[in-house]
C-alpha positions as CSV (number, residue, x, y, z in Angstrom):
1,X,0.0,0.0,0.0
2,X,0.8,3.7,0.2
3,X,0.8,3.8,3.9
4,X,3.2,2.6,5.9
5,X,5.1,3.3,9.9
6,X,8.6,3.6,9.5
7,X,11.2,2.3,12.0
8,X,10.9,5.6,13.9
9,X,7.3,4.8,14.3
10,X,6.1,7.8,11.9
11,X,2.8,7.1,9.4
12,X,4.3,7.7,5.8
13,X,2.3,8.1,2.7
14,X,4.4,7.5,-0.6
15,X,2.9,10.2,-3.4
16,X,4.0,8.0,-5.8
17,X,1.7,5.0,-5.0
18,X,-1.3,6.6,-3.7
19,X,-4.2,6.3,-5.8
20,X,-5.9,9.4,-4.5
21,X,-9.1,7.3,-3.2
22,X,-9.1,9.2,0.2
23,X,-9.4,6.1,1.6
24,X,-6.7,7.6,4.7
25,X,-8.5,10.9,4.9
26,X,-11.6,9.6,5.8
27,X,-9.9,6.5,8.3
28,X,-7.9,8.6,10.0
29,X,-9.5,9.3,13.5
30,X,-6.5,12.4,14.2
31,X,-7.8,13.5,10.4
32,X,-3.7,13.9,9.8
33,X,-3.5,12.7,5.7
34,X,-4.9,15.3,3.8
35,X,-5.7,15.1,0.0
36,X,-4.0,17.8,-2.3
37,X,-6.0,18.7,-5.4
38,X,-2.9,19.3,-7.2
39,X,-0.3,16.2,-6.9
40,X,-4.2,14.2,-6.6
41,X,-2.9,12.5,-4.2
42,X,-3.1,12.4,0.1
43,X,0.0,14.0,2.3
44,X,1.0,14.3,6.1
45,X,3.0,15.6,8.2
46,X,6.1,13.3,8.4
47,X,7.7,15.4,11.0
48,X,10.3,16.5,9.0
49,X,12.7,13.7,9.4
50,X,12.9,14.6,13.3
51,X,13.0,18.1,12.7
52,X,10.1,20.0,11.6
53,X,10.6,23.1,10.2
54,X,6.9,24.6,11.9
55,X,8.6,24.6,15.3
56,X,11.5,26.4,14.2
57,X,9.6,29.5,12.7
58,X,6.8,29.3,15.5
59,X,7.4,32.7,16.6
60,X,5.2,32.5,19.3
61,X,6.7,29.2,20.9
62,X,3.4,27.4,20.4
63,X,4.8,24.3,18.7
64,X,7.0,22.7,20.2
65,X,8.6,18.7,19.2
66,X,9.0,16.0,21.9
67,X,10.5,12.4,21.1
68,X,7.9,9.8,21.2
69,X,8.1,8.3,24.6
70,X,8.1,11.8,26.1
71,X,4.8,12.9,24.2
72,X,2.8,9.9,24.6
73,X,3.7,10.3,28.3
74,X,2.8,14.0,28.4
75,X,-0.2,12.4,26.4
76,X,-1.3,10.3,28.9
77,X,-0.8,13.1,31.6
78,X,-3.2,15.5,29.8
79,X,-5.8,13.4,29.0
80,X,-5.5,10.2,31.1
């Protein structure tokens, strides 16, 4: 398929072998793939390989990148 976790644990969508049937968009329960009109095809945020580029040019500090074990713990924290 299109979809796959990489070793890092991060949801990857190759461009190149989706179909464009939105199948993702609509199964996602965190709506992250989103389908772009242009490439017909679905994308998501793949974190930047590690470092995304959003956090850096958050101005306000609202964004902010944790590894994995520390977010799903601050996950679990929040929201039980």
């Amino acid at each position: 398929g299109a979809i796959w976790k990489d070793e890092a644990g991060i949801v990857r969508i190759n461009r190149l072998k989706c179909i464009g049937c939105k199948s993702c968009n609509y199964a996602c329960p965190l709506s992250a793939p989103i389908f772009i009109e242009e490439l017909r095809a679905s994308s998501k945020c793949d974190l930047c390989d590690g470092d995304p580029e959003c956090v850096k040019f958050c101005s306000s500090g609202a964004l902010r990148a944790y590894p994995r074990e520390e977010a799903l713990n601050l996950r679990s924290k929040i929201y039980g």
